[in-house]
N, CA, C and O atoms as a DFTB+ gen file, in Angstrom:
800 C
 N C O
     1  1     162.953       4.736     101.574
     2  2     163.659       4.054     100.490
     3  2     164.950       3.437     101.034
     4  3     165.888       3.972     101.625
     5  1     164.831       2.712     100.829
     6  2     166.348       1.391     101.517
     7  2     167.501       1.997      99.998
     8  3     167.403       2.142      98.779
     9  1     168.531       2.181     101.096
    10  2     170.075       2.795     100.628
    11  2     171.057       1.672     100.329
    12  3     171.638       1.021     101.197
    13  1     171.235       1.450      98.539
    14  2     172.169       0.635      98.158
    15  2     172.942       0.651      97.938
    16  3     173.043       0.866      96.730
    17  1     174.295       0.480      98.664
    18  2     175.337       0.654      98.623
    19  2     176.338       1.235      97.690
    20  3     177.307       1.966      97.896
    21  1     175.790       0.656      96.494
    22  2     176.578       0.550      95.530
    23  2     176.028       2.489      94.831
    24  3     176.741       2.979      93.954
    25  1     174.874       3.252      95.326
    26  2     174.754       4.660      94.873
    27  2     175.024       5.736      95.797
    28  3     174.792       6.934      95.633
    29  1     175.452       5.258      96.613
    30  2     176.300       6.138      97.821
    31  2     177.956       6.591      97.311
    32  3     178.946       5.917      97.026
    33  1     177.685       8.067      97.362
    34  2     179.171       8.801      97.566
    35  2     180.014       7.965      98.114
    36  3     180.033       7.391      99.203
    37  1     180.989       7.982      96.839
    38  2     182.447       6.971      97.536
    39  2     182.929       7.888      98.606
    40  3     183.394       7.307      99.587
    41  1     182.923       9.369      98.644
    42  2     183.640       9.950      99.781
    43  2     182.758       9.460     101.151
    44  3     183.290       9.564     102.256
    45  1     181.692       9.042     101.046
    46  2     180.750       9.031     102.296
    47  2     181.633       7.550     102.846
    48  3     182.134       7.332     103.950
    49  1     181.595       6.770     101.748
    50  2     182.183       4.952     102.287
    51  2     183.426       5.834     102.869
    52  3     183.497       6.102     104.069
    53  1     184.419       6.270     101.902
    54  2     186.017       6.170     102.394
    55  2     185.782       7.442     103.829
    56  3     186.502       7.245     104.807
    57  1     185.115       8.277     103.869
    58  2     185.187       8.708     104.772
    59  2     184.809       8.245     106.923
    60  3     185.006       8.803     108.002
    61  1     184.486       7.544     106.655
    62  2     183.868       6.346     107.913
    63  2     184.706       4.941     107.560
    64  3     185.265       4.190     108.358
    65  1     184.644       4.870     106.615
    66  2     185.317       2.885     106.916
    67  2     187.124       3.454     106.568
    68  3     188.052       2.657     106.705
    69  1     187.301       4.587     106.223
    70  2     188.947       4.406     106.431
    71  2     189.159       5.572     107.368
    72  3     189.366       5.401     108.569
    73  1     189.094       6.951     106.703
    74  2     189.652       7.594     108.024
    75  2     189.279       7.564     109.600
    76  3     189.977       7.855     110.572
    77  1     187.804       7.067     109.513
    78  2     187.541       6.931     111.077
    79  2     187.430       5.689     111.453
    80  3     187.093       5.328     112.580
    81  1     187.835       4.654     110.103
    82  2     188.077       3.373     110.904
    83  2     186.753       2.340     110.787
    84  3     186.818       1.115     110.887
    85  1     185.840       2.934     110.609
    86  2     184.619       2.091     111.015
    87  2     184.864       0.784     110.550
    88  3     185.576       0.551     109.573
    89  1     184.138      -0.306     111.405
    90  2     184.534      -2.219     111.097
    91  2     183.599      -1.986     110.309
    92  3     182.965      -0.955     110.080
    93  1     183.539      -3.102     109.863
    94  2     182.045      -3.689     108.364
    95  2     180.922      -3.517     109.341
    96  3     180.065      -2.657     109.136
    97  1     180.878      -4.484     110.650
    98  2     179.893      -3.977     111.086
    99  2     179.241      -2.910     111.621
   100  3     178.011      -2.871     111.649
   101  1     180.054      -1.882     112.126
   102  2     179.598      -0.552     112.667
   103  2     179.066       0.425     111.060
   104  3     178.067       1.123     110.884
   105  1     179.819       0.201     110.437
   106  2     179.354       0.575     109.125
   107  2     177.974       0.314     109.164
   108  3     177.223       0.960     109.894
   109  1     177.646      -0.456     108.536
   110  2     176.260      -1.296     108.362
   111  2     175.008      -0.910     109.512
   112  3     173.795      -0.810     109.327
   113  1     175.670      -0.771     110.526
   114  2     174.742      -0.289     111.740
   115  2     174.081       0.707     111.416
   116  3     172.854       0.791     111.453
   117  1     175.322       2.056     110.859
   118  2     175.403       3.103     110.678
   119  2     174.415       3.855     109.793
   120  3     173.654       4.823     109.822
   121  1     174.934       2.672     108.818
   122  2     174.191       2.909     107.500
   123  2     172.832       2.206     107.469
   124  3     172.243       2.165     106.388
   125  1     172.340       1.712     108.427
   126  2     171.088       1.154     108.305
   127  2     169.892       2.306     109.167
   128  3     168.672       2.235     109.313
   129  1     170.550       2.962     109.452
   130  2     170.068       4.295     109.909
   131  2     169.374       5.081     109.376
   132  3     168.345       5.490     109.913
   133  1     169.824       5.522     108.057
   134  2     169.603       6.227     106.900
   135  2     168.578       5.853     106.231
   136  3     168.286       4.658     106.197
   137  1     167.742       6.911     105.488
   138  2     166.545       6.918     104.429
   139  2     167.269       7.978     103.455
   140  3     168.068       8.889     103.669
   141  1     166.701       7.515     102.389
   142  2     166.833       7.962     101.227
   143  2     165.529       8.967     100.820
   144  3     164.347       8.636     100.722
   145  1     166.075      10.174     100.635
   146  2     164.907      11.120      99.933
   147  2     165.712      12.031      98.982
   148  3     166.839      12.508      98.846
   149  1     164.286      11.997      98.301
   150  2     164.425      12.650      96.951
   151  2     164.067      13.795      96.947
   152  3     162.926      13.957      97.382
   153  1     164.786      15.006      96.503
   154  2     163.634      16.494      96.831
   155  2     164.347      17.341      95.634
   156  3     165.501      17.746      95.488
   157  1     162.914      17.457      94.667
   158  2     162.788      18.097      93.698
   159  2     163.774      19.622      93.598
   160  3     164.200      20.199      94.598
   161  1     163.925      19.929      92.651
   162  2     164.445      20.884      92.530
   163  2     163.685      22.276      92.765
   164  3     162.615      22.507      92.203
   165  1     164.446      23.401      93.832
   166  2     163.197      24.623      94.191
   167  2     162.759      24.101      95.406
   168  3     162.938      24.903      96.322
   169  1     162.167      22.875      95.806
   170  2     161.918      22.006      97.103
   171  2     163.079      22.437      97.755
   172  3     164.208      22.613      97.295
   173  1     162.227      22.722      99.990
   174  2     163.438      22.795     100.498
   175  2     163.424      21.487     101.536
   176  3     162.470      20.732     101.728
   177  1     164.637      21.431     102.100
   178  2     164.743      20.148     102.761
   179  2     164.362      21.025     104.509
   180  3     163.700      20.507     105.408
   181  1     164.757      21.871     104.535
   182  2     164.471      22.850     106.174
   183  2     163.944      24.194     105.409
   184  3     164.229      24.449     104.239
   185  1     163.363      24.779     106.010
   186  2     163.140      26.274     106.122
   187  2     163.263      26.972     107.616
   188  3     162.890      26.346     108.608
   189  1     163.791      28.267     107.712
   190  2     163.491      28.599     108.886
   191  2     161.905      28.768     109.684
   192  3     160.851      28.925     109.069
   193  1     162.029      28.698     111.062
   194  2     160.932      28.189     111.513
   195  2     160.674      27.180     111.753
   196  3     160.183      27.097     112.879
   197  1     160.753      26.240     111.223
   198  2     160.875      24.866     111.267
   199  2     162.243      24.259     112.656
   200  3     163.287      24.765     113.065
   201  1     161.558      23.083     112.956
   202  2     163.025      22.769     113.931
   203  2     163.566      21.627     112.879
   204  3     163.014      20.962     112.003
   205  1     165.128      21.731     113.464
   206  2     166.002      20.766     112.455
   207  2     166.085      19.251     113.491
   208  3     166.625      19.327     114.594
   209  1     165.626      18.220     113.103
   210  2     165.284      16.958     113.804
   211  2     166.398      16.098     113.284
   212  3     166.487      14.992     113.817
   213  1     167.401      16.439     112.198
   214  2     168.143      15.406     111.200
   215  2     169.187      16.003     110.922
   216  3     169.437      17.206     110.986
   217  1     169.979      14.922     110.525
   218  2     171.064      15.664     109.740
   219  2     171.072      14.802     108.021
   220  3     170.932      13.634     107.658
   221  1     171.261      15.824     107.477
   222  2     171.227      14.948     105.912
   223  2     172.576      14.726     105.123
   224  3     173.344      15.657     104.879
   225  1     172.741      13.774     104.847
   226  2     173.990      14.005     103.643
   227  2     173.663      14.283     102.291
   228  3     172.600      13.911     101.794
   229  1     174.524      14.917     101.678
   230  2     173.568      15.607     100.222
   231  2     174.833      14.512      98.879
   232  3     175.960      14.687      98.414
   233  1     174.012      13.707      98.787
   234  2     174.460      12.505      98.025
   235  2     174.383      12.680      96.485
   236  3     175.035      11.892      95.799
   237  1     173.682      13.592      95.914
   238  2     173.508      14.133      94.710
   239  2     173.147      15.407      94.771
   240  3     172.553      15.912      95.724
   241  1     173.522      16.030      93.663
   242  2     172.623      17.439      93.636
   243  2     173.338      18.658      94.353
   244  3     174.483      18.534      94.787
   245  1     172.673      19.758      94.455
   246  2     173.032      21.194      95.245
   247  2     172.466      22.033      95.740
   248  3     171.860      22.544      94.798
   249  1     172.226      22.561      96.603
   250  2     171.255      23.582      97.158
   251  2     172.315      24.701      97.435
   252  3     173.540      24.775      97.344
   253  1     171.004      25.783      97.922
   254  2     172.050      27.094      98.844
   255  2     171.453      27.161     100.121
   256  3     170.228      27.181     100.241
   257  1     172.256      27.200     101.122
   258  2     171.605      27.655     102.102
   259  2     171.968      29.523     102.656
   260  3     172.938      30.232     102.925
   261  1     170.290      29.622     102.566
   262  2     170.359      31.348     103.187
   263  2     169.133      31.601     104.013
   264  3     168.132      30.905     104.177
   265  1     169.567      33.124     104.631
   266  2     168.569      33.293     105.541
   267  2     168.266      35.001     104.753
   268  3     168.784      35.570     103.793
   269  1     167.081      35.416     105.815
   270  2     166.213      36.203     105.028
   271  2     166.415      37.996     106.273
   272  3     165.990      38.279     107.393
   273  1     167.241      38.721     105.273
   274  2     167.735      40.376     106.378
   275  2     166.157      40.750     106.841
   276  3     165.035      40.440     106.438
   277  1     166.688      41.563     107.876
   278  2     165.394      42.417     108.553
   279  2     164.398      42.848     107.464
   280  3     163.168      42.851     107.533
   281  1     165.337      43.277     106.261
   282  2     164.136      43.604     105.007
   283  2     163.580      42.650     104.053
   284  3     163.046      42.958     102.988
   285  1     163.758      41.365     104.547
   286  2     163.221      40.491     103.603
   287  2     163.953      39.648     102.769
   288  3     163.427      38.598     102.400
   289  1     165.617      40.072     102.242
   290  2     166.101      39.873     100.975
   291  2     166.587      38.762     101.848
   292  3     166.777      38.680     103.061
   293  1     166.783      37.609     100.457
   294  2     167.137      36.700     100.746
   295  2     169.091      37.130     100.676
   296  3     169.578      37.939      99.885
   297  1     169.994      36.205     101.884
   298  2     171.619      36.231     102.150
   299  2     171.684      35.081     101.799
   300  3     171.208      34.240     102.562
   301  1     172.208      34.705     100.707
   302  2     172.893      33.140     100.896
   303  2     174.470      33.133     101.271
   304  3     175.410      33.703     100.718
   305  1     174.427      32.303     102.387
   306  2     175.818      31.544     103.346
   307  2     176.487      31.017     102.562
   308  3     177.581      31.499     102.269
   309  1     175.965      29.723     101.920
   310  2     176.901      29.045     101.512
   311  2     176.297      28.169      99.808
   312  3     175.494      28.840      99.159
   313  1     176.524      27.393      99.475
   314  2     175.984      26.946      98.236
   315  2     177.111      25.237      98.602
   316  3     178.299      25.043      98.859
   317  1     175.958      24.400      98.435
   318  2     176.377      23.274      99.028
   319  2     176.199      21.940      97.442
   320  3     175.376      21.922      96.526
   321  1     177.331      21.047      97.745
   322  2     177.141      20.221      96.801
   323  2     177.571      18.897      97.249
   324  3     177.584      18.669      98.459
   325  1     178.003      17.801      96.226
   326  2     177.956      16.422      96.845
   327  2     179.379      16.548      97.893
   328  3     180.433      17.184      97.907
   329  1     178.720      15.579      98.684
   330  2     179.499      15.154     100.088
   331  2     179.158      16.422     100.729
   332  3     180.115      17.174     100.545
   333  1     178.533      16.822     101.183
   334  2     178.145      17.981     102.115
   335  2     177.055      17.784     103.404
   336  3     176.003      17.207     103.127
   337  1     177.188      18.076     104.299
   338  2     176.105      17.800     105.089
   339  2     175.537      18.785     105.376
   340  3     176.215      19.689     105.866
   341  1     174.023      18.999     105.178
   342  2     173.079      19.578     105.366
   343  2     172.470      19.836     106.946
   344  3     173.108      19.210     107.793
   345  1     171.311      20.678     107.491
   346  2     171.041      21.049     108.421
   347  2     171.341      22.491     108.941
   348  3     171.797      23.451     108.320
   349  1     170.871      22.357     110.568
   350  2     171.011      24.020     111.114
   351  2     170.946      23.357     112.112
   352  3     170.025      22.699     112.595
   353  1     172.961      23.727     112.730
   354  2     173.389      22.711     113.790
   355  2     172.903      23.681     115.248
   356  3     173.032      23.064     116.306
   357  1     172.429      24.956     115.345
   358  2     171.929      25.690     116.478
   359  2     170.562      25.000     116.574
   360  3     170.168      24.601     117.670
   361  1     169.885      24.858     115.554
   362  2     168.322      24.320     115.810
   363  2     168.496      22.819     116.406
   364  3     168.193      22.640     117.586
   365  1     168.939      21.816     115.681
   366  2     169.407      20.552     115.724
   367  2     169.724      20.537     117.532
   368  3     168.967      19.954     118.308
   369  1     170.815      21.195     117.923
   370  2     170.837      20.733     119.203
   371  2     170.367      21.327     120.409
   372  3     170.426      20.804     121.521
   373  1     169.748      22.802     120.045
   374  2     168.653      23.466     121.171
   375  2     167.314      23.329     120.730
   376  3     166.529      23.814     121.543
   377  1     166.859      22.913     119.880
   378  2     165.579      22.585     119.269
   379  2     165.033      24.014     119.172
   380  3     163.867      24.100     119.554
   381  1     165.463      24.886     118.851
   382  2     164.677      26.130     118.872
   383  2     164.376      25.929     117.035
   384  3     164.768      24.957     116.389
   385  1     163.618      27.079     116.482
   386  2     163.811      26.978     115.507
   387  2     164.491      27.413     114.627
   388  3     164.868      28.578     114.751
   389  1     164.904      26.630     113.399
   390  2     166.004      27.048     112.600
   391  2     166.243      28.586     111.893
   392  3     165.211      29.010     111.373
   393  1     167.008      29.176     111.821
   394  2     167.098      30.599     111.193
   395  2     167.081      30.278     109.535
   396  3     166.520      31.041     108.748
   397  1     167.518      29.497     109.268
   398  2     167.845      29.248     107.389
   399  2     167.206      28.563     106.798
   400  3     166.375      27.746     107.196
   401  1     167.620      28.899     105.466
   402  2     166.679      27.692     104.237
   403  2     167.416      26.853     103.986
   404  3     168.631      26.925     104.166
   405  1     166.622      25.602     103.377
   406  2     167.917      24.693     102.569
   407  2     167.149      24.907     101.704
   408  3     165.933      24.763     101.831
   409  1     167.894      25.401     100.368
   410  2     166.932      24.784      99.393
   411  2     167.677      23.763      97.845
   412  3     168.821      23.488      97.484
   413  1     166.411      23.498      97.359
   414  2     167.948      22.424      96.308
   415  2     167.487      23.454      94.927
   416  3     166.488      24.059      94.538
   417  1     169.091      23.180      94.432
   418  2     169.347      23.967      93.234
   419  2     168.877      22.984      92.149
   420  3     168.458      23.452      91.090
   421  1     168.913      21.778      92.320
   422  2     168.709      20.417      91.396
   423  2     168.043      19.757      92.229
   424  3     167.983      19.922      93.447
   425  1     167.315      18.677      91.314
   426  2     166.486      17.172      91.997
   427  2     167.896      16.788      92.631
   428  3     168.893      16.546      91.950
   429  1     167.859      16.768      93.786
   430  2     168.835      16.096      94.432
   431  2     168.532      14.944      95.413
   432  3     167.347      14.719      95.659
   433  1     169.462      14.215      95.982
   434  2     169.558      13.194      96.397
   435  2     169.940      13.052      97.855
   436  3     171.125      13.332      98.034
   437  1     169.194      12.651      99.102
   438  2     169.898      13.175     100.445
   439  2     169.869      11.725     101.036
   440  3     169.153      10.798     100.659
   441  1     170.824      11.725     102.071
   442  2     171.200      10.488     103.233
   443  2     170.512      11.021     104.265
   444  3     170.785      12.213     104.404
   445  1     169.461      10.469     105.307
   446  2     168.918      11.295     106.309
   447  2     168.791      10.444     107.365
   448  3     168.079       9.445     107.266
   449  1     169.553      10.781     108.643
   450  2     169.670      10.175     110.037
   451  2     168.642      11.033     111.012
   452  3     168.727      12.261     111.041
   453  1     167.818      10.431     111.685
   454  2     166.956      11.235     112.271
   455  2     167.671      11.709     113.892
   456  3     168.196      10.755     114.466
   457  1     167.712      12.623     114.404
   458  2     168.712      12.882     115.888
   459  2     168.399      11.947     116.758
   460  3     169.154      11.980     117.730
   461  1     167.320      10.846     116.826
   462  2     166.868      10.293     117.783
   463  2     168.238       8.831     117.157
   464  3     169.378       8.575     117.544
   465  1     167.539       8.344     116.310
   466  2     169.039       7.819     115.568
   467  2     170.517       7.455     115.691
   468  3     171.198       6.430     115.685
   469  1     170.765       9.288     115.852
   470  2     172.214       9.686     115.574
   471  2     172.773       9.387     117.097
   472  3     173.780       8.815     117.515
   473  1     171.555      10.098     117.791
   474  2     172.000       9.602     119.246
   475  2     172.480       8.275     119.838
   476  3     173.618       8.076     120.266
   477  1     171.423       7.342     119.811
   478  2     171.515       6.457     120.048
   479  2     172.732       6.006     119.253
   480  3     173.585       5.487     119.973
   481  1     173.064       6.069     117.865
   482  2     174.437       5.263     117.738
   483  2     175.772       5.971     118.166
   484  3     176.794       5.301     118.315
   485  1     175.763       6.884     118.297
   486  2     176.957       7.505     119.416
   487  2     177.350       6.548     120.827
   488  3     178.437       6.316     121.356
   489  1     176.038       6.140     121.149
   490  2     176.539       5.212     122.490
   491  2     177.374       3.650     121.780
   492  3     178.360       2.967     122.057
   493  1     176.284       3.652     120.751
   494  2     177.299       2.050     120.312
   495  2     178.162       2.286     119.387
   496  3     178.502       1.195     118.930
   497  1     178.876       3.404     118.696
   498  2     180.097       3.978     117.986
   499  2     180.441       5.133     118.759
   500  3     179.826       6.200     118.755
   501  1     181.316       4.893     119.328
   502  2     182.306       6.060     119.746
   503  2     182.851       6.830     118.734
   504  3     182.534       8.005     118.917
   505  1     183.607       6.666     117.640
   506  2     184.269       7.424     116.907
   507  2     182.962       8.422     116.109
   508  3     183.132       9.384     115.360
   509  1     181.852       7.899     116.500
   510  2     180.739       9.220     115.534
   511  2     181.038      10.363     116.394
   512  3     180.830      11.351     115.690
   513  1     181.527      10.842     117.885
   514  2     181.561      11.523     118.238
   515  2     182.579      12.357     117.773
   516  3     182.389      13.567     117.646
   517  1     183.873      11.704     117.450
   518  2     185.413      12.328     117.130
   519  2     184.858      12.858     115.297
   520  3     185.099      14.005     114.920
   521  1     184.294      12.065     114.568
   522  2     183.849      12.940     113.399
   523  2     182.960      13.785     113.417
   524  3     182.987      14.565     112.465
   525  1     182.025      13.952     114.290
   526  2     181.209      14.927     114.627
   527  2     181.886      16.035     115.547
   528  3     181.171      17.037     115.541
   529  1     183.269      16.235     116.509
   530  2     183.615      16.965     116.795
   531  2     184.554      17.669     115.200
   532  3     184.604      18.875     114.958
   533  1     185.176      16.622     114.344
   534  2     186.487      17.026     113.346
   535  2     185.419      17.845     112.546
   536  3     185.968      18.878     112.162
   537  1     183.818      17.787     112.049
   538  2     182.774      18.199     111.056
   539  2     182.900      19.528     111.940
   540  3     183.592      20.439     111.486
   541  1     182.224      19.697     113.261
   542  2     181.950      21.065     113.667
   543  2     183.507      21.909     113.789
   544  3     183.545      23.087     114.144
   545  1     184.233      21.451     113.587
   546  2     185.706      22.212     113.621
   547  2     186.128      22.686     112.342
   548  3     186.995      23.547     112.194
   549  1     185.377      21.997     111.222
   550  2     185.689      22.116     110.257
   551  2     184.266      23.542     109.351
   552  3     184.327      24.271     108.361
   553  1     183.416      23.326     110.200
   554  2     182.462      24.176     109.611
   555  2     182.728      25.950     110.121
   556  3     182.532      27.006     109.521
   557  1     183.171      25.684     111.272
   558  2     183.547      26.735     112.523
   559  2     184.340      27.586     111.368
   560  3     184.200      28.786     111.131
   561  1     185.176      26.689     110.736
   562  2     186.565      27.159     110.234
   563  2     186.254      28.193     108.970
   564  3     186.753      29.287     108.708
   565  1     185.316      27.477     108.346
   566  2     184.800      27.853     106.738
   567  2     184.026      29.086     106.926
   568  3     184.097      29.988     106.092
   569  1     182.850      29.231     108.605
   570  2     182.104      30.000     108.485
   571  2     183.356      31.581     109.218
   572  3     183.282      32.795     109.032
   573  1     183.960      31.064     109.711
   574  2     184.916      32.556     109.798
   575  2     185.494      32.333     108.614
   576  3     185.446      33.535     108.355
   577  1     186.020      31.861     107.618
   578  2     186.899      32.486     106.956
   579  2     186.152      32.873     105.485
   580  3     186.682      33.303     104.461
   581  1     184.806      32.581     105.736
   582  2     183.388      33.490     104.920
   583  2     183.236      35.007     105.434
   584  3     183.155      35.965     104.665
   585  1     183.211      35.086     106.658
   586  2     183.100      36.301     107.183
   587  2     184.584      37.382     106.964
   588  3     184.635      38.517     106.491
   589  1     185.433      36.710     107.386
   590  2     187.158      37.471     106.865
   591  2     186.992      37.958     105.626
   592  3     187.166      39.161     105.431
   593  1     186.535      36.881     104.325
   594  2     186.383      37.251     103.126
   595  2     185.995      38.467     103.055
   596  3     186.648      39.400     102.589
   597  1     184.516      38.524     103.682
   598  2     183.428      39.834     103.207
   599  2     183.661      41.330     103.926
   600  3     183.175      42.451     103.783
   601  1     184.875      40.595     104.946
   602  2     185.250      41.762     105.364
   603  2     186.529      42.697     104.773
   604  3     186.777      43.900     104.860
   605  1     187.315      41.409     104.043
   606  2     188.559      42.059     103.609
   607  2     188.863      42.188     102.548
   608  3     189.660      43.054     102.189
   609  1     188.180      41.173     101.601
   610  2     188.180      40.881     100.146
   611  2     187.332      41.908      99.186
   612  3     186.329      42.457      99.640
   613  1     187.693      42.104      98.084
   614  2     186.727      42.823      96.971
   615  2     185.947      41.951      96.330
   616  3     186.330      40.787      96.208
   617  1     184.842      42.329      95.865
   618  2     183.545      41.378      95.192
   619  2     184.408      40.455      93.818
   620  3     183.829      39.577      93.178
   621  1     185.713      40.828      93.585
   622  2     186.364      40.396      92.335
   623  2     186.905      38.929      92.677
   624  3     186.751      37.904      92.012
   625  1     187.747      39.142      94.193
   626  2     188.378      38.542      95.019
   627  2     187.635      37.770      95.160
   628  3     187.871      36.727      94.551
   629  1     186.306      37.815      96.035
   630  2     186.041      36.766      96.292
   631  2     185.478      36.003      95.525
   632  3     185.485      34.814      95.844
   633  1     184.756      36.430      94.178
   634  2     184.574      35.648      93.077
   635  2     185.880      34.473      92.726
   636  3     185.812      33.245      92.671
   637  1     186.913      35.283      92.546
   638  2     187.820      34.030      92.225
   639  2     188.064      33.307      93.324
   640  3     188.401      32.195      92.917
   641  1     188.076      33.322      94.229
   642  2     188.152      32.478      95.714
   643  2     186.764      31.264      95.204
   644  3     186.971      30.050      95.181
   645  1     186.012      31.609      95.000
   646  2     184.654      30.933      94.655
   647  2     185.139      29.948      93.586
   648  3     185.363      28.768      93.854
   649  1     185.282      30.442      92.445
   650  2     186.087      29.545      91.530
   651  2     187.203      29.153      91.469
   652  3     187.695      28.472      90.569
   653  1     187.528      29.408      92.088
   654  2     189.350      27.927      92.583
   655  2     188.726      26.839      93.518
   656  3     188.950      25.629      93.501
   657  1     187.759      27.661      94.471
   658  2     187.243      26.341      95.606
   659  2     185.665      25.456      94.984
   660  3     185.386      24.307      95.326
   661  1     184.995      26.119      94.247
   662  2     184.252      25.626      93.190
   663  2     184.125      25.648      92.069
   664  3     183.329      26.525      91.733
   665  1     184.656      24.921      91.013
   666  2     184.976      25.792      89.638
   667  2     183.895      25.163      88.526
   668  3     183.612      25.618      87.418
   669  1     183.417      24.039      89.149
   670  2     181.997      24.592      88.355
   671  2     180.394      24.791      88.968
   672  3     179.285      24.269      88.849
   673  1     180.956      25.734      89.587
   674  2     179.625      26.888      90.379
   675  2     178.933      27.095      89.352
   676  3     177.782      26.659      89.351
   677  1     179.561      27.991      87.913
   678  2     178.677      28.425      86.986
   679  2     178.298      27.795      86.153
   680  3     177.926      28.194      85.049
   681  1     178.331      26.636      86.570
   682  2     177.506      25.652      85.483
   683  2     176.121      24.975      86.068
   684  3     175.135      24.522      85.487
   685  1     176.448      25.093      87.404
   686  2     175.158      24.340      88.217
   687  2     174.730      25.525      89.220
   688  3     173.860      25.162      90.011
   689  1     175.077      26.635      89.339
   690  2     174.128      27.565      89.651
   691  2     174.012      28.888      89.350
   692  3     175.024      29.589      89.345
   693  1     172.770      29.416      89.056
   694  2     172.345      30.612      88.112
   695  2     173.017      31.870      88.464
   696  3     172.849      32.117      89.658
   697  1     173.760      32.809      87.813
   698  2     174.186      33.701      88.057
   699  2     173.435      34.530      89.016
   700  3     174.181      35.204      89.726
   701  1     172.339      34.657      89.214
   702  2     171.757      35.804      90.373
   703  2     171.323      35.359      91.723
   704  3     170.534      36.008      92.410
   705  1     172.027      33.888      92.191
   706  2     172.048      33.272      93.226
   707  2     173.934      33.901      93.548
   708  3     174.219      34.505      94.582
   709  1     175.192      33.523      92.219
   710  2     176.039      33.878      92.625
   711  2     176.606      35.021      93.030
   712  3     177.690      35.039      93.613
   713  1     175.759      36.317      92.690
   714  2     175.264      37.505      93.022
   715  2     174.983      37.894      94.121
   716  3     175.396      38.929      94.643
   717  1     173.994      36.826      94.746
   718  2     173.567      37.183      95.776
   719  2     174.767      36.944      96.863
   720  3     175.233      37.883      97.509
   721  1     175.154      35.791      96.981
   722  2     176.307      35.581      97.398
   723  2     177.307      36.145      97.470
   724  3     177.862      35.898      98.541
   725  1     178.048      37.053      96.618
   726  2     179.112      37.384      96.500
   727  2     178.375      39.153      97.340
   728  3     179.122      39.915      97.953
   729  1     177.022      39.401      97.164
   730  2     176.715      40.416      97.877
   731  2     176.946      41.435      96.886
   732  3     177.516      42.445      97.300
   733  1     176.645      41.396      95.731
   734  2     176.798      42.356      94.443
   735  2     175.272      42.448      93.480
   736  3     174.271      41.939      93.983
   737  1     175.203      42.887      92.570
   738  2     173.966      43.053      91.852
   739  2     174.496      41.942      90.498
   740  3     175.640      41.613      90.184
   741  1     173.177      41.552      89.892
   742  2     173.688      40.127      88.423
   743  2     174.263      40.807      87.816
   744  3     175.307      40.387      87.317
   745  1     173.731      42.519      87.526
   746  2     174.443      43.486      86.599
   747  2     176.141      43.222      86.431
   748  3     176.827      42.866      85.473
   749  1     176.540      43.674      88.221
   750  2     177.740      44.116      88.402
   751  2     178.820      42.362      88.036
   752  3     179.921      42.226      87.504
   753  1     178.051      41.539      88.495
   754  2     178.525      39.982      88.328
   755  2     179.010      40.191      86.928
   756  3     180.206      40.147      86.643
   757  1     177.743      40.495      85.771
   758  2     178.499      39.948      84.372
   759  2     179.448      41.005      83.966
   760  3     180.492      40.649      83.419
   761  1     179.145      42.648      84.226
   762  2     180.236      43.540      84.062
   763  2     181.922      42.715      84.494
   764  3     182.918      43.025      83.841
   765  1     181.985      41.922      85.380
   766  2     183.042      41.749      85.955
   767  2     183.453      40.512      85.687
   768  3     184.604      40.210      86.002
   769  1     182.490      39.427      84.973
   770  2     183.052      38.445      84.393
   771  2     183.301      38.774      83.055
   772  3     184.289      38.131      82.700
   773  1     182.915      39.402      82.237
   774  2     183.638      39.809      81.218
   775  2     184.517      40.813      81.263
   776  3     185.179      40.913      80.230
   777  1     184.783      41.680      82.198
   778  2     186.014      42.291      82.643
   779  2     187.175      40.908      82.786
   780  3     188.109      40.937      81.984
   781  1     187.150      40.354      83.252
   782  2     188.348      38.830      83.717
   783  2     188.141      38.397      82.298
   784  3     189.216      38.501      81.708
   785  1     187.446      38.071      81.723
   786  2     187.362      37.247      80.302
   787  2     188.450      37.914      79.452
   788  3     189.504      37.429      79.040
   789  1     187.785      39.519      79.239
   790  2     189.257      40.145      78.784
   791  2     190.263      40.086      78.715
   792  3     191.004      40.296      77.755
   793  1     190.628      39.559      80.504
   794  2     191.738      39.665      80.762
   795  2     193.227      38.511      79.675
   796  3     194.371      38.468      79.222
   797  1     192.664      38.217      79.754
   798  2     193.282      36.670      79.425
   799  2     192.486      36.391      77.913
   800  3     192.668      35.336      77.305
């Protein structure tokens, strides 16, 4: 599906044509790269096992990405929404296969550069490299200070951490995904959102 300009994330434009500069034409290069896919809601875009060949931008919509403990249960990492980029950057660049799911929470909407692609325009845009180093510096950052959380924070804590940095999580995803996440039972979730409701 050919990508029209005009339904692309304004953060995706302002993010390449101003902070990294891109000319009209490197833009356009860039963006002529890209396919448009659609993937139903429950549909995943990767599963583990699978190798990650792409990187996607998630242009509508939300997924979670998680992986599955020695016993089966599903961990969700993170819970992803617009302007986010998708993938499993260990699979992506050793080609082994991916450890995680993507999956979408909604019919969502993705930007998809294939690595063969991405490569090749790195040689004729230099600056994809400097946003692709500022992205992995920036993910590095989020995935330790996920782990600090779960190490230092209470299940209360990091709930509100969740809702200051997403505040409408509970409108676009089901309480026993945010459960899972926060690493608590749905039980203990609503005990404790109506504990805070109280509060105030």
């Amino acid at each position: 599906m050919d990508i029209d300009l005009k339904n692309i994330n304004p953060k995706f434009t302002e993010l390449f044509r101003e902070t990294f500069a891109f000319t009209e034409e490197e833009f356009a290069l860039f963006l002529s790269c890209f396919t448009v896919k659609i993937i139903p809601k429950k549909k995943y875009y990767l599963r583990a096992g699978e190798c990650c060949r792409s990187k996607a931008y998630l242009n509508k919509g939300c997924v979670r990405n998680f992986v599955l403990d020695e016993k089966g249960h599903e961990r969700i990492l993170f819970f992803a929404f617009e302007d986010w980029w998708l993938g499993d950057f260990d699979s992506y660049y050793s080609g082994k296969p991916a450890t995680n799911f993507v999956q979408m929470m909604e019919d969502s909407e993705l930007l998809i550069i294939s690595k063969e692609n991405f490569q090749k325009l790195e040689l004729e845009i230099p600056k994809l490299k400097q946003w692709y180093t500022f992205k992995m510096l920036r993910s590095a950052s989020a995935a330790r200070n996920r782990i600090e959380e779960m190490k230092t924070l209470s299940a209360e804590e990091r709930y509100l951490n969740l809702l200051e940095k997403q505040p409408h999580i509970c409108q676009r995803i089901p309480q026993q995904y945010i459960a899972s996440y926060l690493n608590i039972e749905p039980q203990s979730l609503s005990r404790m959102r109506n504990r805070l409701k109280n509060k105030h």
